[in-house]
Every structure is written in structure tokens, then in C-alpha cells.
ROMAR-655809 format. One record per residue: x, y, z of N, C-alpha, C in turn. Coordinates in steps of 0.001 Angstrom, whole numbers. Layout:
<pts>
PT_X_Y_Z_X_Y_Z_X_Y_Z
...
</pts>
This chain:
<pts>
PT_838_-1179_0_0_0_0_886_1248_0
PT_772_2304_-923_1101_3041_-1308_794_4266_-91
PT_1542_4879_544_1662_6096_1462_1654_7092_1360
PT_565_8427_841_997_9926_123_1484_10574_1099
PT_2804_11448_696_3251_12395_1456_2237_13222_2172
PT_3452_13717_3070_1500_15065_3642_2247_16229_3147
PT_1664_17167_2338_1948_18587_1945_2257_18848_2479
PT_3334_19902_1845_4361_20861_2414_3249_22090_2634
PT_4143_22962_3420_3136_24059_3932_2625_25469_2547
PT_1723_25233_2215_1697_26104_1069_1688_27399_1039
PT_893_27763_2089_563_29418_2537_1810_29802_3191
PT_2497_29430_3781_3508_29412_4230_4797_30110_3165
PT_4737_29224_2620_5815_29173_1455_4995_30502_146
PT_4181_30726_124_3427_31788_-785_3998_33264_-176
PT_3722_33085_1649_4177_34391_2200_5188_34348_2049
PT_6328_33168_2277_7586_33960_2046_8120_34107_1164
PT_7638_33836_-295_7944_34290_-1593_7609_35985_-2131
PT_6305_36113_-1463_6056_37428_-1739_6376_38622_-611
PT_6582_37966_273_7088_39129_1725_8915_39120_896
PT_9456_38229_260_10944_38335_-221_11056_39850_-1166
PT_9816_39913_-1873_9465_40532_-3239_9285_41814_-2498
PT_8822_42176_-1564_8192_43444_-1181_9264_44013_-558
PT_9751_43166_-30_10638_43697_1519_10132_44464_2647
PT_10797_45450_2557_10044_46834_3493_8764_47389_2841
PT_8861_47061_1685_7714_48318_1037_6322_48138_1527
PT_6280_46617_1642_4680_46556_1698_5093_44982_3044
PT_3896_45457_3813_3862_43775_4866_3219_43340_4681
PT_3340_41430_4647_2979_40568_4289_2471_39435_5052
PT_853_39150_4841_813_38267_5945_-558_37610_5683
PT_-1343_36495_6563_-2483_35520_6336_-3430_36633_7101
PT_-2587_37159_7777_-4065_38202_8567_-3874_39313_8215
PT_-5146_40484_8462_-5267_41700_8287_-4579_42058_9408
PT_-3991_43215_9056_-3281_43819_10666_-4125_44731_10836
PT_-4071_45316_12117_-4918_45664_13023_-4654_47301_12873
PT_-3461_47968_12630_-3777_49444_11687_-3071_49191_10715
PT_-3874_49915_9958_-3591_49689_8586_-2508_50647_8031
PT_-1342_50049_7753_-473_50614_6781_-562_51013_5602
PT_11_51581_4605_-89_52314_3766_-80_51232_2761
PT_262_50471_2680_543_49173_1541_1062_47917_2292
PT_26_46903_2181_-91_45776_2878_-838_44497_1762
PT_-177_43061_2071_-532_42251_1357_-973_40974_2007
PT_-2482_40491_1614_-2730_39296_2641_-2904_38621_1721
PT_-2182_37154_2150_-2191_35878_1426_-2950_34534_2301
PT_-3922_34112_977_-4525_33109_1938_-4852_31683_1001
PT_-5299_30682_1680_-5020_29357_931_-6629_29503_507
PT_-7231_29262_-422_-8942_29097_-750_-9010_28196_-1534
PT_-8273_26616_-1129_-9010_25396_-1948_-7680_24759_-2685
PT_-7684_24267_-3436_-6610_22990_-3925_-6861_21859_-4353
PT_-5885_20944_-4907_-6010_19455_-4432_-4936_19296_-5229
PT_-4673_17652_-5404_-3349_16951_-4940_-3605_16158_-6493
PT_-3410_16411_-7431_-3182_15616_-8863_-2780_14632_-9074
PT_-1507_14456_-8072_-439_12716_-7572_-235_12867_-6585
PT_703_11709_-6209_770_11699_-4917_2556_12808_-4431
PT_2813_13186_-5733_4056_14206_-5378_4188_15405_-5627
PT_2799_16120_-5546_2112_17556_-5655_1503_17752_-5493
PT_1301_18950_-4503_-179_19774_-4046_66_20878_-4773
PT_-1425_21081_-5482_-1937_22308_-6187_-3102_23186_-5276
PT_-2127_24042_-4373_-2767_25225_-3531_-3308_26292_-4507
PT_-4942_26392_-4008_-5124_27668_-5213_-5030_28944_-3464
PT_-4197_29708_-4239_-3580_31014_-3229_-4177_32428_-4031
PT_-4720_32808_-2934_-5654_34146_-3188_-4599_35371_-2410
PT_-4142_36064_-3331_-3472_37364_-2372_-3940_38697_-2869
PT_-4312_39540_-1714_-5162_40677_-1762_-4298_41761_-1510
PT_-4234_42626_-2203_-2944_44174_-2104_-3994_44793_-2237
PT_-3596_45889_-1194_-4017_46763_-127_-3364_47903_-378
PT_-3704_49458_-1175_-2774_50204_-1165_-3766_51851_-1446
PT_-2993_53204_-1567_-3319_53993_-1519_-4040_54477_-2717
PT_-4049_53550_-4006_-4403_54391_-4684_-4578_52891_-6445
PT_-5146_52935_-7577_-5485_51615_-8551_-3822_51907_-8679
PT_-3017_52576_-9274_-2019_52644_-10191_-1221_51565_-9151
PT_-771_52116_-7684_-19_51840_-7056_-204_50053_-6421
PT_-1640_49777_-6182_-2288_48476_-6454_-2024_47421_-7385
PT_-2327_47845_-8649_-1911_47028_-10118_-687_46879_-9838
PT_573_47380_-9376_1714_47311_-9637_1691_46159_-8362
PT_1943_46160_-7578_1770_45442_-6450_1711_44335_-6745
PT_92_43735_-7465_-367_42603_-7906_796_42595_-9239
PT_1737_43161_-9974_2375_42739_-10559_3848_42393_-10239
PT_3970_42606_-8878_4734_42436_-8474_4950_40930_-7685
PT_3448_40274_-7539_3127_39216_-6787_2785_38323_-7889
PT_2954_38737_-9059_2651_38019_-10306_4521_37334_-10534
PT_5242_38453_-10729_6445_37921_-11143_7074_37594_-9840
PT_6533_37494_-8820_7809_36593_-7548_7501_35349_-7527
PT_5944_35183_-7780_5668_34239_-7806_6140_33066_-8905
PT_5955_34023_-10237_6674_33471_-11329_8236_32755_-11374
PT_8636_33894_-10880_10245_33519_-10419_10737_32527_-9577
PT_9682_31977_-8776_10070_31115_-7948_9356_29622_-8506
PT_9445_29860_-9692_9464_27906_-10011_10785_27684_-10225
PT_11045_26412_-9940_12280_25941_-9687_12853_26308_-8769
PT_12823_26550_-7590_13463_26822_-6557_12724_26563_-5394
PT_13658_26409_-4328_13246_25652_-3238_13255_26978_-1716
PT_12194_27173_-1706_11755_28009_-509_11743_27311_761
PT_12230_28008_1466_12334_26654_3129_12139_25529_2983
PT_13004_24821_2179_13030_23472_2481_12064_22918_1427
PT_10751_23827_496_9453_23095_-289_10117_23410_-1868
PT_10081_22527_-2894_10466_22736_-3778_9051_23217_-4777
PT_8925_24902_-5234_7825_25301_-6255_7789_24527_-7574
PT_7104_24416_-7741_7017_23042_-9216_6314_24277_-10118
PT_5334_25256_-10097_4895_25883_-10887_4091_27166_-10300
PT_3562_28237_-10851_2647_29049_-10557_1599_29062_-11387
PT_542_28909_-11778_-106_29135_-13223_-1617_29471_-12664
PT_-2702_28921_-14023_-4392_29511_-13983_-4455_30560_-13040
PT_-3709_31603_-13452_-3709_33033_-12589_-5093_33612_-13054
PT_-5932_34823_-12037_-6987_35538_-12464_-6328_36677_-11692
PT_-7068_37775_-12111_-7003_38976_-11809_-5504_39838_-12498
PT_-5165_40680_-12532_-6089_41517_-10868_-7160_41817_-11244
PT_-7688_41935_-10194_-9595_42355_-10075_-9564_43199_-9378
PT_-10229_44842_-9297_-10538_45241_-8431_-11497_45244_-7350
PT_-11557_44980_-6685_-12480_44353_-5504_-13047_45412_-3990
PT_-13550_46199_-4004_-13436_47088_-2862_-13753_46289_-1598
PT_-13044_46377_-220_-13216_45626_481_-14189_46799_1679
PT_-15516_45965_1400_-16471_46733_2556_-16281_47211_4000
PT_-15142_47086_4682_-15268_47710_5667_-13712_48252_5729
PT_-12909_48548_4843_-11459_49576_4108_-11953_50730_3135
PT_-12971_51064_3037_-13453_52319_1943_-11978_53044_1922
PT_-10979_53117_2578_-9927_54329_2471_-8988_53733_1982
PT_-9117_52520_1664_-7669_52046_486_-8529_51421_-571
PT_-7614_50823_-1731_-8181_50264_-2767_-7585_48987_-2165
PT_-8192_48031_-3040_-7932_46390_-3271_-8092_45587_-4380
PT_-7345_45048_-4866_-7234_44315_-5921_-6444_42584_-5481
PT_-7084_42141_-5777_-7159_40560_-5994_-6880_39724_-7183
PT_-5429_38948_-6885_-5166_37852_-7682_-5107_36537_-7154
PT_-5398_35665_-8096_-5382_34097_-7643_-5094_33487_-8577
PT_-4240_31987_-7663_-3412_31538_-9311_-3328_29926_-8275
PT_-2606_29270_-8981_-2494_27475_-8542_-923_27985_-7878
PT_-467_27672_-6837_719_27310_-6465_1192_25822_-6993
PT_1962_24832_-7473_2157_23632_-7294_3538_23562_-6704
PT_2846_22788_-5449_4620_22332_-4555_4608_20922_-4645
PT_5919_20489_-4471_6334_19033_-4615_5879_18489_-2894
PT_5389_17198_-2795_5514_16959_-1257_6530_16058_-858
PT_7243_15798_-1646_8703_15249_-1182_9743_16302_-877
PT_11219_16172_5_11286_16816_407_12924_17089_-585
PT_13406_18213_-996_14315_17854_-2398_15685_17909_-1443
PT_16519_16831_-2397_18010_16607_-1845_18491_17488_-1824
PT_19284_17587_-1261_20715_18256_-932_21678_18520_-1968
PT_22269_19409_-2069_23177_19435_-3326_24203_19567_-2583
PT_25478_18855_-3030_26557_19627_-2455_27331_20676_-3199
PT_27929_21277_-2205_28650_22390_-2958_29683_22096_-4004
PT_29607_22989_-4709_30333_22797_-6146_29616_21613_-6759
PT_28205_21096_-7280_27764_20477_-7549_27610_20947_-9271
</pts>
């Protein structure tokens, strides 16, 4: 009998791809913070599933939070290409297998923020659930 890995942490690995991308500019996180900064990004897991038994396909919803559409769009394009950038590479330990079926950005006003804008993208994360070797140096 065949044993499926248990997924690697997906939301996990989403924040720290796009908190890498922002740095200081904008904070990054699964929750709303409690005052609101000037440019802020929440990432959250909304659904998935597992194709084989050596990939989970997290669909990851991340919402940018900012002063104004221009400064928004950019944001979400900024969470477009980190995300992009990080296939093939191994974030704490989870190896990204792909980013893709992206939507948005959408603008979305969030009913109880009237004083910032919001725009919303969502796309498939695919992570490997094995855990990738080791390379050695000078490999």
C-alpha cells in the first residue's frame, strides 16, 4: 500500500515568496493587521487538491491593499512575477514546481477599508511533497 506524502506548507511558502518581493515596502501576511499601513498584502489558501501523490496544487488568493489603482496594479504585478520567479526553486526546504491559472487583478473594494483600494489575484501554487536533496557544494 502506497503512502501519500502530507503537503508541504503552502501558505507558508506563498508568504515567504512574496514578503521576499516586497521587503520593506509593503507587509505581508495571512491576517489583516490591526492598523492599517499604507501598503499591505494578505495571502490566503482558498481550496486545492493533490493531482499525484508528489504535488499539491494550492489555489492562493493574495489581496494588495494600497493607496491608490495605479499603485495596487503594480503590487499585484509584483506578486505576479515573484511568484513566477520562484518555479524551480526551493523556498524553506518546499520545492515550487509551478505558478499558473492566474486571475485577476480584479478590483475588488473591500467593505469595511473604503480608504484604500484592493485588488485581488489568484493563481495554482504547485509544490512538490517530497522533500528535495541536498546538493553539495560545487555540484
Amino acid at each position: 500500500m502506497y503512502v501519500w506524502p502530507t503537503p508541504k506548507p503552502a501558505l507558508k511558502t506563498a508568504i515567504a515568496i512574496i514578503a521576499d518581493a516586497f521587503g520593506v515596502y509593503a507587509s505581508v501576511s495571512a491576517n489583516m493587521p490591526r492598523q492599517l499601513p499604507v501598503r499591505f498584502v494578505r495571502v490566503d489558501r482558498i481550496g486545492g487538491s493533490r493531482p499525484n501523490p508528489v504535488t499539491d496544487s494550492a489555489r492562493i488568493l493574495i489581496e494588495c491593499f494600497g493607496p491608490d489603482p495605479e499603485t495596487v496594479e503594480s503590487m499585484c504585478s509584483t506578486v505576479d512575477e515573484a511568484m513566477h520567479n520562484a518555479i524551480g526553486t526551493i523556498v524553506d526546504s518546499v520545492f515550487v514546481r509551478d505558478w499558473g491559472n492566474i486571475n485577476g487583478p480584479l478590483r475588488r473594494p473591500h467593505p469595511d477599508l473604503l480608504s484604500v483600494v484592493r485588488m485581488q489575484v489568484d493563481g495554482d501554487l504547485l509544490l512538490s511533497t517530497s522533500t528535495p536533496a541536498a546538493v553539495p557544494p560545487g555540484s
